[in-house]
N, C-alpha and C positions, 0 to 999 in steps of 0.2 A: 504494500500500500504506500503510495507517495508519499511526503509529508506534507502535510498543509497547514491550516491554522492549528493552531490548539484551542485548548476547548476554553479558555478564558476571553481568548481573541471573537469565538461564537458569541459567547454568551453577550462581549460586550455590544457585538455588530448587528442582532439578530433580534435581541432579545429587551425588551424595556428593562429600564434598572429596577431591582428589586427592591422589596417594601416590607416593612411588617405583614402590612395587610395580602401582600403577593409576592411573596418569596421565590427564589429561584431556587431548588431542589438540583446540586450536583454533585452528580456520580454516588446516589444515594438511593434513584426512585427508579422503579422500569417501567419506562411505556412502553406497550406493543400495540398495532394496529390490528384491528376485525375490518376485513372485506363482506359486507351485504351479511343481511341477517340470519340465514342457516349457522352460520359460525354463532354469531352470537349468542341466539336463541336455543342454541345447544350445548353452550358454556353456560348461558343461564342456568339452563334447568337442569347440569350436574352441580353447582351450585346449590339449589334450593332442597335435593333429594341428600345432600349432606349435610345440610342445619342439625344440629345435636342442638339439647334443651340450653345452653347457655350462650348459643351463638343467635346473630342476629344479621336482618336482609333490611335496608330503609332503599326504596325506591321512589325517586321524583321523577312523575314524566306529563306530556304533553297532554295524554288520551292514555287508556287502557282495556280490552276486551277482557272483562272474567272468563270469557270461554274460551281464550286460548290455548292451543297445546304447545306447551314449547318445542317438542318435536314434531310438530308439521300433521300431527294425525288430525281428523275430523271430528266433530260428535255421530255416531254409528258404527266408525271405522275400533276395530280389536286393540285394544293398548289407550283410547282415547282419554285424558286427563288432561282441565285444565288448572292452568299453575295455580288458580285461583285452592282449589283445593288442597295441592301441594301446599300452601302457605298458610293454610287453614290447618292441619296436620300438623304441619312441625309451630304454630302456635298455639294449637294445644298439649305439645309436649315443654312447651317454656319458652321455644325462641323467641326473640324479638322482633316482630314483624310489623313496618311502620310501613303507610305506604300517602302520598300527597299528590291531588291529581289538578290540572289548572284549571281553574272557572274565570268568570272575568265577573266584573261590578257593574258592568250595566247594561243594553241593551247591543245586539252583537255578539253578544259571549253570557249575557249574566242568566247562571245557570237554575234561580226559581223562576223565570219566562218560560213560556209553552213554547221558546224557538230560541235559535241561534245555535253555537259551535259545539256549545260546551254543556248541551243538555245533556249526552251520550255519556260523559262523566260523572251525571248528577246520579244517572240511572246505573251508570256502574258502580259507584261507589256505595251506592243501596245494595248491590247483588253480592258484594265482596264482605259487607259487612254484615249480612244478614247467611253468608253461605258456614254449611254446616260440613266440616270434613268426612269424606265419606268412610274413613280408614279408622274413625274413630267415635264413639258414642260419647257427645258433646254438647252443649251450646256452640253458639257461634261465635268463637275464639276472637275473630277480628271486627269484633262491632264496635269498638271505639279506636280502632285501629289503622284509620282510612277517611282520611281528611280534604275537604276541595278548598285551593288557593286563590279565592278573588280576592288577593289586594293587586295593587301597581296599579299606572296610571288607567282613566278612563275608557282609550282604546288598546291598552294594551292585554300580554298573557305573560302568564308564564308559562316558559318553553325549554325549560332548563330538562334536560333530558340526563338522568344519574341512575345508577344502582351499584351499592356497597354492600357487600357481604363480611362478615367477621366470622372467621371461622378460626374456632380457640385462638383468640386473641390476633389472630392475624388478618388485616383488612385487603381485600382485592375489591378495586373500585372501577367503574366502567364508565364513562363520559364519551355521549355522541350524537347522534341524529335517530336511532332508533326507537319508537315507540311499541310498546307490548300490543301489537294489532298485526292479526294475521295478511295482513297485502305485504306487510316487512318482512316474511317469511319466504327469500327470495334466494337465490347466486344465477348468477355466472356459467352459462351462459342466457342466462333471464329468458325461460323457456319455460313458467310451470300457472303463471298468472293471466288470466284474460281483463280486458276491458270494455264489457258490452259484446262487441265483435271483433274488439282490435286484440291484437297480439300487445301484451303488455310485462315491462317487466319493473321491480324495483330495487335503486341500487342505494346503497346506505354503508354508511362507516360508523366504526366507535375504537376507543383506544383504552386498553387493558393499562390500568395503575397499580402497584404495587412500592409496597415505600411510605416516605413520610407525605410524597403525594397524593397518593390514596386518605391519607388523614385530612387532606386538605377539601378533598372531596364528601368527608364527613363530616367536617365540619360546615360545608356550604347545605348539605342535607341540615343538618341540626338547628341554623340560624331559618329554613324552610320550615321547619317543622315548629319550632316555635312561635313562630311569627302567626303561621297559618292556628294553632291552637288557640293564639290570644286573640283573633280578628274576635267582633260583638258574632251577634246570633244575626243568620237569615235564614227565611223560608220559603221553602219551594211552594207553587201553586198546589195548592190540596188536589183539584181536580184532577190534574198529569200525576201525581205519584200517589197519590192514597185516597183513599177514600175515606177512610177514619182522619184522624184527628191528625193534625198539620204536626212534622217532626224537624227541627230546623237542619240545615244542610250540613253540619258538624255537632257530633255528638259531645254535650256539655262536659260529660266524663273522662275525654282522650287526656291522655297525661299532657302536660305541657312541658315537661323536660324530657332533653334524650341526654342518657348517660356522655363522659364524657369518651373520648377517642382514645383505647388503648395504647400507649405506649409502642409504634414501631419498628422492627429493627430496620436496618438499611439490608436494600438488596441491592447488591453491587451493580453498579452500570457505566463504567467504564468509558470516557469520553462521550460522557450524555449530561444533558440536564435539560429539567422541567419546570412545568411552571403552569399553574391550574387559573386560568383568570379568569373571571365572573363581567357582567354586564348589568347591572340596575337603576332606573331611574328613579329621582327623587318620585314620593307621592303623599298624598294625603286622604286619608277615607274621613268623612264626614258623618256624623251619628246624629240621631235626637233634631234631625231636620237642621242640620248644620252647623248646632252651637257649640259641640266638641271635636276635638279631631286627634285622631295619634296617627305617629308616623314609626315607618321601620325604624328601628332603636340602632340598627348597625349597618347604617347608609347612611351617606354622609347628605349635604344638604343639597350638593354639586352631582350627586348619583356616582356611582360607579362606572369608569368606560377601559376595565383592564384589555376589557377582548381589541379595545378599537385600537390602543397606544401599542401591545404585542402584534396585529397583522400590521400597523401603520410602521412598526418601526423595521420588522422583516422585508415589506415590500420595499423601505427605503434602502434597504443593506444590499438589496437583490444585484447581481453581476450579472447571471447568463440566462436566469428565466427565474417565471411567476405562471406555477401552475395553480388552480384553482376549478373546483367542481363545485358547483351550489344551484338549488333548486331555482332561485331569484340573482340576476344581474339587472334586475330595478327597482326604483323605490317605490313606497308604499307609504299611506298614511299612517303619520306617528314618528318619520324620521326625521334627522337634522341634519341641516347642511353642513355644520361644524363637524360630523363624525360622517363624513361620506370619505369611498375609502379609493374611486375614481380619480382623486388626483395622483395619488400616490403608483398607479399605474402610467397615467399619462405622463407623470416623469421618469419611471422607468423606462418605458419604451423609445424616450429620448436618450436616455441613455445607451442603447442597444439590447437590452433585455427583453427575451422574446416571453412575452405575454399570452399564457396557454387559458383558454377558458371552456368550461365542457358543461354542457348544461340538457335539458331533458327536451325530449323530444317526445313525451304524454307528460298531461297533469297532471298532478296530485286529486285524484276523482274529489277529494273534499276543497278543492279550489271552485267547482264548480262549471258550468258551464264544458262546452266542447272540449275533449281532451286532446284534441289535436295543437301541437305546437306547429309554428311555422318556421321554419330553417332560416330567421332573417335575425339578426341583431336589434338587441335593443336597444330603444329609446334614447334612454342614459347612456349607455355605451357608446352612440352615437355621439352623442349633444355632450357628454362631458370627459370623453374621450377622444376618438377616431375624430369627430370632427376640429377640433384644437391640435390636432399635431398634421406636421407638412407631411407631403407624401410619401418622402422614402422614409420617417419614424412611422406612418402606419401601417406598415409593412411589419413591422415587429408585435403584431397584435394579431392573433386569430381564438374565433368563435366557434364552435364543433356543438352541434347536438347529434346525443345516442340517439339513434329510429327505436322507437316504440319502449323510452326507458324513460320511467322517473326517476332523475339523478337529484336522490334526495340528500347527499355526501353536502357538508359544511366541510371543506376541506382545503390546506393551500399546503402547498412543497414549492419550498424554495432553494435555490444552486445544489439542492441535493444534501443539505445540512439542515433545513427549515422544514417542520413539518408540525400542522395546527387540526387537530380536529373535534369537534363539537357540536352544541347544538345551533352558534349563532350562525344565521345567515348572511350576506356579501350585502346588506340593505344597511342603509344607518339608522334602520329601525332598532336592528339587532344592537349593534355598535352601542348606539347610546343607550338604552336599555328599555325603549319602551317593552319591548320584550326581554324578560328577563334571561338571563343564557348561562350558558359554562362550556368551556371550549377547555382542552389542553394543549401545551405546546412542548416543541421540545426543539433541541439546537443539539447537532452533535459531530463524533469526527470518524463516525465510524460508517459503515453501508447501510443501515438501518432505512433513514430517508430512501436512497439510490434503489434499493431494493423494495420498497412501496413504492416508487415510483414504476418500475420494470413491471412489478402485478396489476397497476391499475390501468398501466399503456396497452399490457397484452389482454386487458379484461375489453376496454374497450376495441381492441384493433381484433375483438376478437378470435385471438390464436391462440393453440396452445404453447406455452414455456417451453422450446426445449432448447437443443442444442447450438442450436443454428439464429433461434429470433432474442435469446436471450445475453448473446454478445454484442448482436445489435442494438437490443433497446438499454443494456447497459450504457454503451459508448453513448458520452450524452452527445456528443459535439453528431453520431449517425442520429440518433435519436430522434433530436430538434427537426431532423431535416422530413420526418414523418410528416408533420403537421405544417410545414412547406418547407416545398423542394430546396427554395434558393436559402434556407439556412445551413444548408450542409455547408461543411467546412470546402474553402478554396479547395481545387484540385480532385477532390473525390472523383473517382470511376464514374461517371454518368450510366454505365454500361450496367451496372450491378443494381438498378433502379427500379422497380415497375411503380406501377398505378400509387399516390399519393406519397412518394418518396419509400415503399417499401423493399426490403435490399430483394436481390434474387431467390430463389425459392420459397419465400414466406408466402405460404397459401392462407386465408385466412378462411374462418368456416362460414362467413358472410360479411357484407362489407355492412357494418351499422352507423359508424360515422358522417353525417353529414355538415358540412361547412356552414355556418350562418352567414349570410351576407344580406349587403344592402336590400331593401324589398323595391321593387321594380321601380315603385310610387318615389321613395326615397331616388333612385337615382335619376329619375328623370330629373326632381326638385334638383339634384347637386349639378347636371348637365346643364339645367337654366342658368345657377350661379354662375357654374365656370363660363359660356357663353357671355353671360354679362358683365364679366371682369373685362 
């Protein structure tokens, strides 16, 4: 291996300076990355089938189905169990099983209305805490155990996507895009999900913690959980959930403490470091028709924007490229211009840093509307990018949607050293915190980054890993030149080339990437401009 920086040079170039509140974790903590949810959801639930009475599971997420199977079975199909019950089970043997799902405060999200986002969690959280394990003659172990978070601002959620396991005293912690719902029960080559009539797949990451960063991750659960314990009382609409007698949407009973984070040991990791950073916005909940108000106790008065300061100061560091995958390259109400992350690209690519961006080609079916995407760039990409840079700096920017893949990945890899994954989105929604997030990162001087980058290039280019396409998609300087021709390095063999810069014999099992570019409408508009210079 060459020598290159070392790992102090990373941290400083890479990585924002560290804080109390957001420490830099080195050569103490291991992150490992999960590709799409088969992986995950089957680490999950060897996980949860080893909870002993004194270990414990706290999960935050977005949404959650009780009828999942973490192994991909159905309800009717032989082996069929959802985790829901697993959790119910080993809480009636002693674990501790905490779980916090997002609502929102008002109308849009707020989960006593007869509509919006976040009714599907009102009514989950009813099922999980009223469910009886079938393995065991009991009450229902988790009825105060399963808590909904509408605080944060007006239109916001929270979207902080977590799950921490302690198993005898030892924590593994999971932070990422993945939610407990069967459409995330997916891989590679995204061949097992439909959509209506369309062929549909979905692609998701998360990244395995271990270490003192994995503590950090239970503590961002714990300040969840008590926050969401102390919110006042609301109530659902009698009509939509009971018919008897109105029960408020958290049980008055839930504890309001979680124990505190065992004690770590380090696991070695060797020219790495971490660094777990949160996103919050300030807010205010109003009571008694407006004459009190409290606010999160450990948010400061300016919110939180660790996620935006760690991609802002990465993308600033970047030399050879800025790859990035996320559901959204535009904005949305609720963002701020002050945490948009579009400059910080448009000066890279003045720099020469080629600017990789990969995004879905179907919805997210709870986006609504038509699932069809269109192969064209977006808006903001347009207006606060490509169109501010001359024409040979936009040459250093390309757009790619999977055909018929929700790329649901919050993800960026940087020169091969930078690698961030989590729940926040590429929106300065996420950034500044109207949604609230958790993302991980990490800087390092080893192949870790280089080798996620090699799985995700051959996930989407389609082929399998072997001998022949994995020297290629290593070599970054061949690499680049995949996602166009003319960044291949001077002098390369033109000969050794086929269709979209791929070297000779790479057959792939179909071609699924397509290019975005200008939409027709757009280029006429820019043919007018340039005409009228």
């Amino acid at each position: 291996m060459s020598h290159g920086p070392s790992l102090t040079d990373l941290i400083g170039r890479y990585l924002p300076p560290a804080t109390e509140a957001c420490p830099t974790f080195a050569e103490n903590s291991r992150f490992e990355p999960i590709i799409d949810g088969v992986t995950y959801f089957t680490e999950l639930a060897g996980h949860m089938e080893a909870l002993g009475p004194d270990d414990a599971v706290y999960i935050a997420g977005y949404q959650a189905d009780p009828q999942l199977d973490l192994t991909g079975r159905v309800a009717g199909q032989a082996g069929y169990r959802p985790f829901t019950d697993v959790l119910a089970e080993k809480a009636a043997d002693g674990a501790d099983v905490r779980i916090v799902l997002s609502a929102a405060e008002y109308p849009g999200g707020g989960p006593w209305l007869p509509f919006g986002p976040f009714l599907a969690n009102t009514l989950a959280a009813r099922v999980i805490r009223a469910w009886r394990p079938s393995t065991r003659d009991s009450g229902p172990p988790l009825q105060n155990r399963v808590l909904l978070d509408w605080s944060g601002p007006v239109i916001g959620s929270n979207h902080q996507k977590l799950v921490v396991f302690r198993h005898n005293g030892v924590l593994t912690a999971y932070v990422g895009g993945l939610d407990l719902s069967p459409s995330r029960f997916d891989h590679s080559p995204h061949r097992r999900l439909r959509l209506g009539m369309h062929r549909w797949g979905w692609h998701d990451a998360a990244a395995r913690l271990h270490g003192p960063a994995a503590t950090r991750v239970w503590e961002t659960f714990q300040f969840r959980w008590q926050n969401t314990a102390a919110l006042p009382p609301r109530f659902p609409v009698r009509s939509l959930l009971s018919s008897g007698e109105r029960t408020a949407l958290n049980p008055a009973d839930a504890p309001g403490d979680l124990p505190p984070a065992p004690a770590q040991p380090e696991h070695p990791a060797q020219g790495t470091a971490v660094q777990v950073v949160r996103s919050y916005r300030p807010w205010s909940l109003y009571r008694h028709r407006g004459w009190r108000r409290m606010r999160r106790a450990n948010v400061v008065r300016a919110g939180i924007q660790e996620i935006y300061h760690a991609m802002a100061t990465a993308i600033g560091a970047a030399e050879r490229y800025i790859y990035l995958e996320d559901q959204y390259f535009h904005e949305a109400p609720g963002g701020d211009p002050r945490f948009q992350l579009y400059d910080g690209l448009r000066s890279a690519a003045r720099r020469g840093v080629k600017v990789i961006l990969v995004g879905s080609g179907r919805k997210d079916p709870a986006d609504g509307g038509d699932s069809t995407v269109r192969p064209v760039i977006t808006h903001d990409l347009r207006r606060r990018v490509l169109n501010r840079l001359p024409p040979t700096d936009r040459r250093n920017v390309v757009m790619y949607r999977v055909d018929n893949l929700t790329v649901h990945t919050k993800l960026m890899l940087v020169d091969d050293v930078f690698a961030s994954i989590g729940s926040a989105n590429f929106f300065s929604r996420s950034m500044v915190g109207t949604d609230s997030e958790i993302t991980s990162t990490l800087v390092t001087t080893g192949d870790l980054v280089r080798d996620l980058r090699v799985r995700l290039w051959g996930e989407h280019l389609r082929t399998p890993l072997d001998d022949e396409v994995v020297p290629a998609l290593t070599d970054l300087d061949t690499a680049l030149g995949i996602w166009r021709r003319e960044w291949l390095p001077v002098g390369h063999p033109p000969e050794t080339w086929r269709r979209a810069g791929l070297p000779a014999g790479f057959v792939p099992a179909e071609w699924a990437l397509t290019p975005a570019r200008y939409s027709p409408a757009v280029l006429r508009r820019e043919r007018r401009r340039g005409s009228a210079r």
